[in-house]
C-alpha positions as CSV (number, residue, x, y, z in Angstrom):
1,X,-89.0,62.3,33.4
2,X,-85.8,63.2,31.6
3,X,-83.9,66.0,31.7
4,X,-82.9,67.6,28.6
5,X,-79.5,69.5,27.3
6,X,-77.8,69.4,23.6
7,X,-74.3,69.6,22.7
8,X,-72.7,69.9,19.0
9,X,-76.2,68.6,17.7
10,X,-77.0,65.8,20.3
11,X,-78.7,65.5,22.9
12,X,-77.3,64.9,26.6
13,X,-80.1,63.1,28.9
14,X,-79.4,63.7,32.8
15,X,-82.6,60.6,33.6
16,X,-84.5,61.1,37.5
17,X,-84.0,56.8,36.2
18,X,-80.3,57.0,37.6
19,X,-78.0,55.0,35.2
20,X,-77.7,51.2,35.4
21,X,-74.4,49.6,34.2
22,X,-73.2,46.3,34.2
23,X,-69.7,44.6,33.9
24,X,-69.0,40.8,32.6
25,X,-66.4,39.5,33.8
26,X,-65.4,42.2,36.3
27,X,-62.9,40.7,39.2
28,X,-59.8,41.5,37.0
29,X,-57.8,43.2,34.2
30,X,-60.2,45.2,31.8
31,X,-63.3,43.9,33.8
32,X,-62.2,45.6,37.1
33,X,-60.5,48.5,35.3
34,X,-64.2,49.5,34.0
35,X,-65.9,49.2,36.9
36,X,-63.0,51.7,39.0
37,X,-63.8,53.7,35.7
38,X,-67.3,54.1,36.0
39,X,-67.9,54.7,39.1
40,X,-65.0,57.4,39.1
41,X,-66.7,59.5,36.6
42,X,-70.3,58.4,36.2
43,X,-71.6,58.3,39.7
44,X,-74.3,55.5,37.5
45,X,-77.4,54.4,40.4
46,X,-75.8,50.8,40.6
47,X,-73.0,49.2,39.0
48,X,-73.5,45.9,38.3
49,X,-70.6,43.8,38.7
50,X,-70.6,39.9,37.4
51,X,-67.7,37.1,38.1
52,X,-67.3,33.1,38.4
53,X,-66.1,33.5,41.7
54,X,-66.7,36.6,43.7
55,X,-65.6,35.1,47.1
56,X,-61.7,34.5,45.3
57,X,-62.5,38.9,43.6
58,X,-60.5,40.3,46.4
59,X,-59.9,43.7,44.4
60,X,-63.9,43.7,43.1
61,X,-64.7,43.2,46.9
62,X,-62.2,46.4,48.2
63,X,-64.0,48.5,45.5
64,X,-67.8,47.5,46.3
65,X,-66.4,48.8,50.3
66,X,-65.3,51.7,48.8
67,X,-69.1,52.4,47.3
68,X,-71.1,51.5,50.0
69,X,-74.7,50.9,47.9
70,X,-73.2,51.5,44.4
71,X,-72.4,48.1,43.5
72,X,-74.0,45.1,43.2
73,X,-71.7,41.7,42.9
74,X,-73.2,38.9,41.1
75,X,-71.7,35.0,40.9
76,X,-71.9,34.4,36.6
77,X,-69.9,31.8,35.1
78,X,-70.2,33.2,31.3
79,X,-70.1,29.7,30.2
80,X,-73.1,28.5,32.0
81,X,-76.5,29.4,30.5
82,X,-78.6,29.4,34.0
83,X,-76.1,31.5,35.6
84,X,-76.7,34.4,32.8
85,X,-80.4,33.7,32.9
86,X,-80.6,33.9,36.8
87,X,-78.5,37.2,36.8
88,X,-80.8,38.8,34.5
89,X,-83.9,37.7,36.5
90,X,-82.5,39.2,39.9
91,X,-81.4,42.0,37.8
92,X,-84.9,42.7,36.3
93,X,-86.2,42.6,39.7
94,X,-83.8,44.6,41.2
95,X,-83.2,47.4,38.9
96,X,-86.0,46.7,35.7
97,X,-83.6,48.0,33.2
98,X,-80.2,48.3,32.1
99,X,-78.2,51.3,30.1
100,X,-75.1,49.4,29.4
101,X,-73.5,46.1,29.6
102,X,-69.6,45.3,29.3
103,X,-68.6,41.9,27.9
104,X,-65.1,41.7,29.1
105,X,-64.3,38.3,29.9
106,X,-62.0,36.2,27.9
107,X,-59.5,33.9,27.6
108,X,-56.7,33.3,24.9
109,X,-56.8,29.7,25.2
110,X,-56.8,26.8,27.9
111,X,-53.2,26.2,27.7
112,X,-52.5,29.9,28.5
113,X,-50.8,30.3,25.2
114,X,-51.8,30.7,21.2
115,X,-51.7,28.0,18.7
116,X,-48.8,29.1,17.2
117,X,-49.2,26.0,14.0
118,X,-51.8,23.9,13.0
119,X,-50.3,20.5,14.9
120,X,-51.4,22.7,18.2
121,X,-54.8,22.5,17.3
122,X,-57.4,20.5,19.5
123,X,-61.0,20.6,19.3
124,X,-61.6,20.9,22.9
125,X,-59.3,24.6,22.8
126,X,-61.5,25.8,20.4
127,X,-64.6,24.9,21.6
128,X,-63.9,26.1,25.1
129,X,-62.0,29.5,23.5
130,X,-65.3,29.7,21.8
131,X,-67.8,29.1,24.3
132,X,-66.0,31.9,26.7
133,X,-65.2,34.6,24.1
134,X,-68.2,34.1,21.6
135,X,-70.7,32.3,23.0
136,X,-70.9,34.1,26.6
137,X,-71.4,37.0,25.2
138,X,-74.2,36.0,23.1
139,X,-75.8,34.6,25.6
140,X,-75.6,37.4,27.5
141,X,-77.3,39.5,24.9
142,X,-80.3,37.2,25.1
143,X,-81.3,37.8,28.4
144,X,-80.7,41.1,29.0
145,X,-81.7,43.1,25.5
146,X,-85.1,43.2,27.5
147,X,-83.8,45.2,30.3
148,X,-81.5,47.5,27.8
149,X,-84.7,48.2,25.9
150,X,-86.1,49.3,29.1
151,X,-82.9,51.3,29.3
152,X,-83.1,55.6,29.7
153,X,-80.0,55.9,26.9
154,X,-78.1,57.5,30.4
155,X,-74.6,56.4,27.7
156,X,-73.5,57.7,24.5
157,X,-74.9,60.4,22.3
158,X,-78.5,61.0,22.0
159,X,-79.7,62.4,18.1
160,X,-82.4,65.4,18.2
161,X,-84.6,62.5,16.2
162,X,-86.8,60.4,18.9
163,X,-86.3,57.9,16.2
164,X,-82.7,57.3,16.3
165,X,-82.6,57.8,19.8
166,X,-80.9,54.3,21.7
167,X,-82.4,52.8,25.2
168,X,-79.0,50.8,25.9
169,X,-75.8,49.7,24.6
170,X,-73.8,46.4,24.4
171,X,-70.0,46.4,24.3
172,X,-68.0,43.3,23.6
173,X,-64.7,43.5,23.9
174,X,-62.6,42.3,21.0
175,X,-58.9,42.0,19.5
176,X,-57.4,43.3,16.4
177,X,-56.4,40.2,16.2
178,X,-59.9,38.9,15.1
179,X,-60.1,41.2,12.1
180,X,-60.3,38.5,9.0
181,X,-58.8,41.6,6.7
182,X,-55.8,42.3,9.1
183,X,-54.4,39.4,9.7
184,X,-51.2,38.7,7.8
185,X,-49.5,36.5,10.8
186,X,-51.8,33.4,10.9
187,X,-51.0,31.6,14.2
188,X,-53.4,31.7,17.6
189,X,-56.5,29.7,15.7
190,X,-58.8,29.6,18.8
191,X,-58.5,33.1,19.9
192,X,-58.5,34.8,16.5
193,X,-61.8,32.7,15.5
194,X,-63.4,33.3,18.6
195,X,-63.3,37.1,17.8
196,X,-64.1,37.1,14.6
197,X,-66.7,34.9,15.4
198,X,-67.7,37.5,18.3
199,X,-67.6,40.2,16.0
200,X,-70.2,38.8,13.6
201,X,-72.7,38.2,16.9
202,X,-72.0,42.1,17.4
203,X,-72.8,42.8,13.9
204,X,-76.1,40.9,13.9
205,X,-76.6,42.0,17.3
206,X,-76.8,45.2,15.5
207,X,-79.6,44.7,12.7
208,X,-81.8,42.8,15.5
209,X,-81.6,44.8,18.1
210,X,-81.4,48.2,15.8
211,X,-84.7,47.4,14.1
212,X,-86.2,46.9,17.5
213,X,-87.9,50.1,19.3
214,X,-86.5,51.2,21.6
215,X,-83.0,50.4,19.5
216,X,-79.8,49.0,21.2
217,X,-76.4,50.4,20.3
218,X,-73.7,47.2,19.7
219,X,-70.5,47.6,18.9
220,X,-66.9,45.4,19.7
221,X,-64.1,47.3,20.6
222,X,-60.0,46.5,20.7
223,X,-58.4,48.1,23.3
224,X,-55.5,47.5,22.2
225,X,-52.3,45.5,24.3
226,X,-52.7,46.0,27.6
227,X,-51.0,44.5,30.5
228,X,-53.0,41.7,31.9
229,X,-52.9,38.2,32.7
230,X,-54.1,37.4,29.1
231,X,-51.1,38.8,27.2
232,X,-48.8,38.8,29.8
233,X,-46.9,36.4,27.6
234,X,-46.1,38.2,24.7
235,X,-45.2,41.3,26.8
236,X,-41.9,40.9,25.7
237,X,-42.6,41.3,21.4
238,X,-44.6,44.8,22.5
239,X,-42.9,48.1,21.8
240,X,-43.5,49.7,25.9
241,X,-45.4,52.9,24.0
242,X,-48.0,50.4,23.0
243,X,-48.3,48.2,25.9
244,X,-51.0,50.0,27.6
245,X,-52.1,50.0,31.0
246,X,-55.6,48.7,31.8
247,X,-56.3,52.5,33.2
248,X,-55.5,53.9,30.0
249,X,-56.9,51.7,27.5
250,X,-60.8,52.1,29.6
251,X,-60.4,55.4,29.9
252,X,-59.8,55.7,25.7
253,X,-62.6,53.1,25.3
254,X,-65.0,55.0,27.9
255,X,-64.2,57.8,25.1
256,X,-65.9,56.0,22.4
257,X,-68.5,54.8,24.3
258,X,-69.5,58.6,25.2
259,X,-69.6,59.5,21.6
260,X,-71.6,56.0,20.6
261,X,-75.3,56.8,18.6
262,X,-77.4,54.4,16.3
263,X,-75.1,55.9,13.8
264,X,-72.6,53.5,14.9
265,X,-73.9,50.6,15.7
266,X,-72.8,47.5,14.4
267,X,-68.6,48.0,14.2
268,X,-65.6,47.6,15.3
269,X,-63.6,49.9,16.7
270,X,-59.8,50.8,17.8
271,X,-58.6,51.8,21.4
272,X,-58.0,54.7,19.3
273,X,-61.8,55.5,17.7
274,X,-60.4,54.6,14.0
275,X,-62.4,51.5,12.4
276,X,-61.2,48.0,12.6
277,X,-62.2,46.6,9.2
278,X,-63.7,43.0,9.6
């Protein structure tokens, strides 16, 4: 049973199916930041929260303490197949469906740093830059589409048409950097190809899982600099008005994924809601 209201021609859904959300790669930086986010201001049913090591997620832990029954913790090492399979399993059986999963995990390369030439290069970066930042994420689609397709559409914006109405939606989270028409630096080979690789997943994510019924929302979004462990760095080359922290940069990318619909699936966004072009 769903309960029914519409705003500026959509349609808000308050589900008796309380909301089910779950976080990839949620012990730090934008990972943790969404999960504080969500549970702030979307009181979901359960908050799924996944990491490689929960007993070393001392901050994840103090926030599942703080939301007795809210959150569930689950050990996922994105770059293991079993691990994402076995989550979704326990996840099925737990909660039969999901409304939204968060990709947030990444990495900018083993070494900590960018390639900044091509003499930098080595095929093990790339391949494990890849397998984190692109492949993960894939994977992660795989086994849990099922249980977004099961999903009540408790995110985003819901059309009056039953037919362009969504069940879930899958957020990975991207990097200008990875845009193939914005790059005019060159430089960090690994990280940018991994994203623009990721983005590509999103898009076909898109037409797969947009043909389906009930139809998945996918999108990637940048959110922008923000001070983590990732781009610590580089802090230094970043303007302080657009070094963001990791509070402000969810809270603008919770905005877009309130306004999401089938309308815009399959893109790339900005922190800010403008388009990032491919």
């Amino acid at each position: 049973m769903t309960h029914r209201g519409r705003c500026c021609g959509f349609i808000t859904f308050t589900s008796v199916m309380a909301a089910v959300a779950l976080v990839q790669g949620a012990s730090r930086g934008l990972g943790l930041e969404f999960c504080r986010n969500i549970l702030l201001n979307k009181a979901p049913g359960a908050l799924i929260a996944t990491c490689r090591n929960p007993d070393n997620a001392a901050e994840l832990m103090s926030l599942v303490a703080q939301h007795p029954g809210k959150v569930t913790v689950l050990k996922l090492d994105v770059n293991r197949e079993d691990d994402i399979q076995r989550a979704a399993e326990h996840v099925k059986k737990a909660f039969g469906k999901v409304d939204l999963i968060i990709n947030s995990s990444a990495m900018l390369h083993p070494s900590g740093k960018g390639e900044t030439s091509l003499k930098d290069v080595s095929a093990q970066g790339i391949i494990s830059t890849l397998t984190t930042n692109t492949v993960g994420p894939l994977v992660m689609a795989k086994y849990f589409a099922p249980l977004l397709q099961k999903g009540s559409g408790a995110f985003g914006q819901q059309p009056p048409e039953k037919a362009k109405q969504h069940s879930g939606i899958i957020v990975n989270i991207t990097a200008k950097v990875g845009s193939i028409g914005d790059n005019g630096l060159g430089g960090w080979y690994s990280y940018r190809m991994s994203k623009a690789a990721l983005n590509m997943a999103t898009r076909n994510l898109s037409i797969e899982l947009g043909r389906s019924r009930p139809r998945v929302v996918c999108v990637s979004l940048h959110p922008g600099t923000v001070n983590t462990d990732l781009s610590r760095p580089y802090h230094k080359n970043v303007p302080k008005d657009k070094l963001f922290s990791t509070g402000h940069s969810v809270h603008c990318l919770m905005s877009i994924i309130d306004s999401l619909n089938i309308d815009k699936t399959g893109k790339a966004y900005n922190w800010n809601g403008s388009e990032l072009p491919w």
